[in-house]
C-alpha positions in Angstrom: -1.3 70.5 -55.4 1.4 71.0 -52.9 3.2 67.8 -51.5 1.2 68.5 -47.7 -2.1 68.2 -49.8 -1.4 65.7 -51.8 -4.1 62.7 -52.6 -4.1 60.0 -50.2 -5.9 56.6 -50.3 -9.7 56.9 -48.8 -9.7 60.1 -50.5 -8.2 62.2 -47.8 -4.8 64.6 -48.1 -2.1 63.5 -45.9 -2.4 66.3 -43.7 -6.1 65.4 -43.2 -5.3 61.9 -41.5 -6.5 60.7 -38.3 -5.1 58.1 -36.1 -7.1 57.0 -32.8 -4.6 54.5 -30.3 -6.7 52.7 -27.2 -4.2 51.8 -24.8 -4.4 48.5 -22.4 -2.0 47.8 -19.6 0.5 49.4 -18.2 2.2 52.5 -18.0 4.9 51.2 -20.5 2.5 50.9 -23.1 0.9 54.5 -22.7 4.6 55.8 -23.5 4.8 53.2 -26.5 1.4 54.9 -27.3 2.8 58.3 -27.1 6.0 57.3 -29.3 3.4 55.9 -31.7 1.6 59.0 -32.4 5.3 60.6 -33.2 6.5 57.9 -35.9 3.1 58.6 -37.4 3.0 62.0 -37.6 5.8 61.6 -40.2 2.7 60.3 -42.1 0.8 63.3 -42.2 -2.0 61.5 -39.0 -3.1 63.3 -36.5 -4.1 62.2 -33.1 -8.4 61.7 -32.6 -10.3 61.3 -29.5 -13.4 59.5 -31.6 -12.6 56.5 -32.8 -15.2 57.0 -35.5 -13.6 59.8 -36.8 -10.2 57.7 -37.5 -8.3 56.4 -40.6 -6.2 54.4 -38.7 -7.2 52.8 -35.2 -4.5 51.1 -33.3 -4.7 48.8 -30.2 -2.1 48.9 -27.9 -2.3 45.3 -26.3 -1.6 43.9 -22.8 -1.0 40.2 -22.4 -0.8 40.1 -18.4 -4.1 38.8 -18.1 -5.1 35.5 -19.4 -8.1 36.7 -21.1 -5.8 39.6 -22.5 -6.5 38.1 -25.8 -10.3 37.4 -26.3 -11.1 41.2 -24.8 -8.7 42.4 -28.1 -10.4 39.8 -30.9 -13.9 41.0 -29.1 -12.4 44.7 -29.7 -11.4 43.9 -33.2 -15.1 42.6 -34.2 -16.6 45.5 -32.9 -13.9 47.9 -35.3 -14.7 45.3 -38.5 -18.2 46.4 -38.4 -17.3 50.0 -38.6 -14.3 49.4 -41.3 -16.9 47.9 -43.2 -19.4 50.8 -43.3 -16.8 53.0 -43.9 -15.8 50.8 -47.0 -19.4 51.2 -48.2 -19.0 54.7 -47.6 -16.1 55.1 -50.0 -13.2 55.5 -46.9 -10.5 53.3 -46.2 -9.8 52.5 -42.5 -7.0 50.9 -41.2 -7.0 48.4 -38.0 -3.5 48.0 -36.5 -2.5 45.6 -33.1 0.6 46.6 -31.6 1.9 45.4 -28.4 2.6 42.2 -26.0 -1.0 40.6 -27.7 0.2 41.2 -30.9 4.2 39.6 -29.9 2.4 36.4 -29.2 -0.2 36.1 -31.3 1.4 37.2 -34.5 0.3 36.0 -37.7 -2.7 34.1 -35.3 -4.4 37.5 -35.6 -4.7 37.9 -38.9 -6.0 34.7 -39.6 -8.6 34.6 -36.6 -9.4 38.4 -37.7 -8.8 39.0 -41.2 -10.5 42.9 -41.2 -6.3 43.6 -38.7 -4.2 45.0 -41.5 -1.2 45.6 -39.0 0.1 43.1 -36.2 3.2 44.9 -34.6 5.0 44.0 -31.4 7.0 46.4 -29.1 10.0 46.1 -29.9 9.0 47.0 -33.8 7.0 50.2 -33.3 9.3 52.6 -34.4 8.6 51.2 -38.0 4.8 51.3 -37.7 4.6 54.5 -40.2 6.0 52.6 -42.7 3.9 48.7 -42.0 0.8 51.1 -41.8 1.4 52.6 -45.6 2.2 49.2 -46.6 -1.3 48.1 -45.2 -3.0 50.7 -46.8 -1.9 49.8 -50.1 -3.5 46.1 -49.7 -0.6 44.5 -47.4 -1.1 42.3 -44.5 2.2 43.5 -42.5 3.2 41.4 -39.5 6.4 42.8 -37.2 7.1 40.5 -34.9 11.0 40.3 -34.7 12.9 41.6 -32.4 14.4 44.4 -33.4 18.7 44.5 -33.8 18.8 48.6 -34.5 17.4 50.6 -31.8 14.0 51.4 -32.0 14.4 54.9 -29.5 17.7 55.8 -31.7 14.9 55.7 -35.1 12.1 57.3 -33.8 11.3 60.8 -34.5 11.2 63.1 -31.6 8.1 64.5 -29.6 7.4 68.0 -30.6 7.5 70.6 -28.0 3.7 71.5 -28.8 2.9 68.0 -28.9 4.8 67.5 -25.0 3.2 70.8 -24.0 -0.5 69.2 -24.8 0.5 65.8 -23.0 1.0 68.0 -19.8 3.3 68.9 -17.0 3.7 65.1 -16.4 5.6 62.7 -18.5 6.6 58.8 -18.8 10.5 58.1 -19.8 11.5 54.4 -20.8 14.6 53.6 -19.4 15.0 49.9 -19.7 12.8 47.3 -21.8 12.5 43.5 -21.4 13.1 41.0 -18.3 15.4 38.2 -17.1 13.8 37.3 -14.2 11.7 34.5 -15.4 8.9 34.4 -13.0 6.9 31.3 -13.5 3.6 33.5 -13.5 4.6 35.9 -15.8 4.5 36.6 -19.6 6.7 39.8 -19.7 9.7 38.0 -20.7 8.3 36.3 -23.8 6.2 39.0 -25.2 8.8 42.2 -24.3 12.4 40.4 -24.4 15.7 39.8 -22.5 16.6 43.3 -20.0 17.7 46.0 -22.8 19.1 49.4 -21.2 19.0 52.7 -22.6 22.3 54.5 -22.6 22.6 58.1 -20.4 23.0 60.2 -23.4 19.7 59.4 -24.7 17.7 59.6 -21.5 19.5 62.6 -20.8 18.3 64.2 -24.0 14.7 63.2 -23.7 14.3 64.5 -20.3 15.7 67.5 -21.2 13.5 68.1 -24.6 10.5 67.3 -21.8 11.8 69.8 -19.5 12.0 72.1 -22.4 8.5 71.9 -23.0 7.2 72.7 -19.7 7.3 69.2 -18.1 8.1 69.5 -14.3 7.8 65.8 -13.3 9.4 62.3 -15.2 8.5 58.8 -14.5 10.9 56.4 -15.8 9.9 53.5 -16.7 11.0 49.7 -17.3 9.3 46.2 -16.5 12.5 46.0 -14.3 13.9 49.5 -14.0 16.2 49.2 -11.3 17.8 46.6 -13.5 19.2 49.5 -15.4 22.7 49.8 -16.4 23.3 52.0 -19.1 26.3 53.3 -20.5 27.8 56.8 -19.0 28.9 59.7 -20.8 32.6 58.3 -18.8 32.8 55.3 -20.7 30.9 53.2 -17.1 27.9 51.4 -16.6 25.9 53.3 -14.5 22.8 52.3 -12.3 19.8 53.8 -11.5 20.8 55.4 -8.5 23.3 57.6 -10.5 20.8 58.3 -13.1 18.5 59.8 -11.0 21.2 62.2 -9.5 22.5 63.0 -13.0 18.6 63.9 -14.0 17.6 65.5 -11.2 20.6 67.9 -12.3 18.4 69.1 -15.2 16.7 72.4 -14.9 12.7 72.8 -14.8 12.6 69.1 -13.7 11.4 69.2 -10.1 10.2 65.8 -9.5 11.4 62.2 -10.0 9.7 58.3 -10.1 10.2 55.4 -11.4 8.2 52.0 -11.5 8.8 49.0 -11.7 11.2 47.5 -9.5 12.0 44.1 -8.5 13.6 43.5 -4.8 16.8 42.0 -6.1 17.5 44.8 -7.8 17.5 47.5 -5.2 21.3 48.3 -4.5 22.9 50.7 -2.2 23.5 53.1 -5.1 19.5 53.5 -5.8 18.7 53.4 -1.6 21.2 56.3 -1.2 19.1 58.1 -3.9 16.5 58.3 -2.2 17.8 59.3 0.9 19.7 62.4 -0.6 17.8 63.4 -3.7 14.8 65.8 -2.8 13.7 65.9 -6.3 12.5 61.7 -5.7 9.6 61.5 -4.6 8.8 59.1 -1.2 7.1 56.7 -3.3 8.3 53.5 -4.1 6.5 50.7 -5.7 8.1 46.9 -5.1 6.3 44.2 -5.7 6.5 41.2 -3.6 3.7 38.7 -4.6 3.6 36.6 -2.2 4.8 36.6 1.5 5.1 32.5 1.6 9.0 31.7 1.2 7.8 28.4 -0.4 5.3 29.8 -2.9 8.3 32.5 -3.7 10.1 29.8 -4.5 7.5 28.5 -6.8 6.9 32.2 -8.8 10.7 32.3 -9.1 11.4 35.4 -7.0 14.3 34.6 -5.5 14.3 37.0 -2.9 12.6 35.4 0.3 9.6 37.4 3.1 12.5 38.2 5.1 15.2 39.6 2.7 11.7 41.6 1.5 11.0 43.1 5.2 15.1 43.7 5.5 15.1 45.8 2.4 12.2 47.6 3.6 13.8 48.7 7.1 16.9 49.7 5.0 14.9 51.6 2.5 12.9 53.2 5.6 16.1 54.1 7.7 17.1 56.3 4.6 13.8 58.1 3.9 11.9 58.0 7.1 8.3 59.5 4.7 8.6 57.1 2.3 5.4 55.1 1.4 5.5 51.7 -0.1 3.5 50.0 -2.8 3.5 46.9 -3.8 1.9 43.7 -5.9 0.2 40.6 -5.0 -1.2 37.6 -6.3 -3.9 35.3 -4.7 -4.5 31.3 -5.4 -0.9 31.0 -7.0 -1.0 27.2 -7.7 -0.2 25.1 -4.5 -0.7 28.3 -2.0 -2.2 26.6 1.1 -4.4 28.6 3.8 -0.6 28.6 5.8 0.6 30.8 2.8 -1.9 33.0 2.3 -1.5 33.9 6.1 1.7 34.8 5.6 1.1 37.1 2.9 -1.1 38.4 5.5 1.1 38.5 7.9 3.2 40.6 5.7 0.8 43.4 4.5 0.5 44.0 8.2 4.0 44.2 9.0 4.8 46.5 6.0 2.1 48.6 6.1 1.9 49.9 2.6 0.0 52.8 1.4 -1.3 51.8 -1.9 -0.9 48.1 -3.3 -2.5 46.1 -6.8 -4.1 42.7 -6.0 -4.8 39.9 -8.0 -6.3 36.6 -8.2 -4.0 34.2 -10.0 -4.5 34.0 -13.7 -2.8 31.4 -16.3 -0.8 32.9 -18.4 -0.3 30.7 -21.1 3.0 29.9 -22.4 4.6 30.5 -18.7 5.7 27.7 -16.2 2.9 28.9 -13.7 0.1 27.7 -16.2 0.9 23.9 -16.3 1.6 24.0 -12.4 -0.3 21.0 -10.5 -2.3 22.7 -7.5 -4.5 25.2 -9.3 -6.3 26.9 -6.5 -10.2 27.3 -6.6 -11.6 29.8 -7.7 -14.2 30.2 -5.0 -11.0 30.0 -2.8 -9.0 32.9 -4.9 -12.0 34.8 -4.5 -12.7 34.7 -0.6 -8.4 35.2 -0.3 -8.8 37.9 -2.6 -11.3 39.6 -0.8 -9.8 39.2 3.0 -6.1 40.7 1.6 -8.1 43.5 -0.5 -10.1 44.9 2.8 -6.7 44.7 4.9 -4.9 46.8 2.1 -7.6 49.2 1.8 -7.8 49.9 5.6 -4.1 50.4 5.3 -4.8 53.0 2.2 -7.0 54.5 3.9 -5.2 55.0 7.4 -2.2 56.4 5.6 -4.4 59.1 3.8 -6.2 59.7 7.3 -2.6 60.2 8.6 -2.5 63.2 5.7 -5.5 65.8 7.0 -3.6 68.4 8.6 -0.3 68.5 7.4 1.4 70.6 4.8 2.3 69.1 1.5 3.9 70.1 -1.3 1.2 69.9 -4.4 2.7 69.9 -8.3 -0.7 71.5 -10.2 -1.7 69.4 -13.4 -4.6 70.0 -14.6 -8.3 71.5 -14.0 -10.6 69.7 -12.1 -14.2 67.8 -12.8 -16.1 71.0 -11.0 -15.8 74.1 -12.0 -13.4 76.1 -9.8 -10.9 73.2 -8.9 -7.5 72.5 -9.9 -6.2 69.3 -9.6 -2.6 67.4 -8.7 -0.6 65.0 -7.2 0.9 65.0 -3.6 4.4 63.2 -3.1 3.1 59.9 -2.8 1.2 59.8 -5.9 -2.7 60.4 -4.4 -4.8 62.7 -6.2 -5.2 66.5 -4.4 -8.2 68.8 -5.3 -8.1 72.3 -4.2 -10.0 75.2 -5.0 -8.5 77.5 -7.7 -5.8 79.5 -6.5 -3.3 82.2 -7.8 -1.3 79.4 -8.7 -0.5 77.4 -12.6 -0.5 74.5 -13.8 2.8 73.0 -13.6 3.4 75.0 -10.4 4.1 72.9 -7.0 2.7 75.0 -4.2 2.3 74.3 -0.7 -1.1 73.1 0.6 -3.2 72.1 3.7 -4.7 68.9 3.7 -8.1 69.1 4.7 -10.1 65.9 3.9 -9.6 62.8 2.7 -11.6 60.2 0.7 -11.0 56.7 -0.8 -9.7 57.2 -4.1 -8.1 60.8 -3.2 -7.4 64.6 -0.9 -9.1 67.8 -0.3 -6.9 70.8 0.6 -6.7 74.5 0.6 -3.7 76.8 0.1 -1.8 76.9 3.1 
């Protein structure tokens, strides 16, 4: 028996191994995720679609709810009755929790759901190849420290056949962590204080991705324009410089990044956009709130006005660029006065795509033991009046779209039979019919229709 068939546990050969990983959240977990699947490969598992069909099921956990939790342990007692048929069946399957549930539940897990063999946080998932063959030998592994060696600098590298079967479009983590502190937010408890990755190494992932056929990179941080890694000169760049540095890297024809935080947009990152045509005209910046006094509350530090400034500024340097953004509803204390103003603000940006949300206790932040909770039967009627005003706005800045040529980066087939589908510069989904051009090709296209969720076009 060769070493690639030997025995494994459950009865299987290495080689034979599946692994299944439901992700939650955001798009920082879907690239933990992805980085996942490569630090277990080194196992001999393979990636499944059916989670019946797995060895080793991981969850890849979001905290930012407050319910976060109970939707995972309701998860996990759906799994236990499967692990347990399979036990009866003679096959050994593994449960693992990884992410910002598992950083602050910990050992909690475990003892509220004894069937979890692996509780992992994010900053220890470049070691979950070795915590999962520990569990699978009858350990209950916990890895909830922060890491001191870097977990990007450990991890094994994404084959280029694996990249090629991700697609044309890929997630890049730049930064990790935040020091912001906002009092309704979780982020800084279950991911960390601001960590940067040096140049070098997102210089050499980007290009591996290019390599394999990739043609556009998000990067990603909880505060990515907080970056400052070190430069190949010995500096600390920013994230303006980055972006001109990758956009230097051949095959890579578009650029994003996501998500920002006002105080953090600097001249540097502005004059990217203005000068880089491989960054796209899409820019996501949360604001929350557009009450100065509730601001103060969520510990923004940035006021309404310095918001609406920086928007002008960014605006004045890329005149198509089309804004996102983030609210929250029924923070505790907003009046009807505040609320307005956050109305007041939507209309004055004009954004054309935005995430809304009532309120919801975080627990272990400042936010959740705040006197003023709003009612919910408030949160819900707020919720509902900013929701229709940013959906007219979504949909007028689509509207704007029919007629005009765009530029279309193909990624994949589309539902019917006889489309393709991609993404225009501002992130909406495009279907055309099937053309003479690829996937992974941009090509230019007329717009032709538009709907709520997405764009109709032909080949222009």
């Amino acid at each position: 028996m060769t070493a690639a068939s030997r025995e494994a546990p459950g009865g299987k050969t290495a080689a034979q191994r599946k692994v299944f990983i439901k992700t939650y959240g955001c798009q920082m977990n879907v690239y933990d995720s992805t980085r996942m699947a490569d630090a277990l490969s080194a196992g001999g598992f393979v990636e499944t679609a059916d989670h019946r069909d797995a060895d080793l099921i991981v969850l890849n956990t979001c905290h930012i709810r407050e319910k976060a939790a109970e939707k995972v342990y309701s998860e996990i007692g759906r799994l236990r009755l499967i692990k347990e048929q399979n036990a009866a069946a003679g096959r050994q399957m593994t449960i693992a929790v990884a992410g910002c549930v598992a950083q602050a539940e910990g050992e909690e897990i475990v003892r509220r759901a004894p069937s979890v063999d692996v509780v992992i946080g994010p900053q220890s998932y470049h070691r979950i190849d070795s915590a999962v063959a520990r569990a699978r030998k009858g350990e209950k592994v916990v890895e909830t420290d922060y890491a001191v060696e870097d977990k990007f600098d450990k991890l094994p590298q994404s084959s280029r056949q694996g990249i090629r079967a991700r697609g044309v479009t890929a997630f890049l983590t730049v930064q990790e962590g935040c020091d912001k502190f906002c009092t309704f937010c979780v982020v800084p408890y279950t991911r960390g204080s601001e960590v940067s990755r040096p140049v070098s190494q997102i210089v050499a992932e980007a290009e591996r991705l290019a390599g394999a056929g990739v043609r556009e990179v998000t990067l990603l941080g909880q505060n990515v324009n907080a970056w400052h890694g070190e430069g190949p000169d010995g500096r600390e760049w920013g994230l303006g410089e980055l972006l001109f540095r990758l956009a230097k890297i051949s095959g890579i024809a578009r650029l994003r990044y996501v998500t920002s935080h006002p105080r953090d947009m600097d001249d540097g990152l502005i004059a990217a956009h203005r000068d880089l045509a491989e960054l796209m005209p899409y820019l996501h910046l949360p604001v929350q709130s557009g009450s100065d006094r509730v601001l103060k509350a969520m510990n923004r530090r940035h006021t309404a006005d310095d918001y609406l400034r920086l928007v002008d500024r960014i605006r004045h340097a890329r005149s198509d660029i089309a804004m996102s953004g983030d609210f929250i509803v029924g923070f505790p204390g907003e009046s009807d006065d505040d609320f307005d103003a956050t109305m007041d603000l939507v209309r004055q940006v004009g954004y054309a795509q935005a995430y809304s949300f009532k309120y919801s206790r975080r627990p272990g932040t400042p936010g959740a033991s705040l006197d003023g909770q709003v009612d919910e039967n408030v949160m819900n009627e707020r919720l509902q009046h900013l929701q229709s005003l940013l959906v007219r706005q979504q949909s007028d800045f689509s509207a704007g779209l029919v007629g005009r040529t765009i530029d279309l980066l193909i990624e994949k087939p589309g539902r019917n039979s006889g489309q393709l589908v991609g993404r225009s510069p501002w992130l909406q989904p495009v279907v055309i019919a099937e053309t003479d051009g690829a996937i992974g090709e941009i090509i230019d296209v007329q717009i032709t229709r538009a709907a709520s969720n997405s764009l109709f076009a032909v080949p222009a």
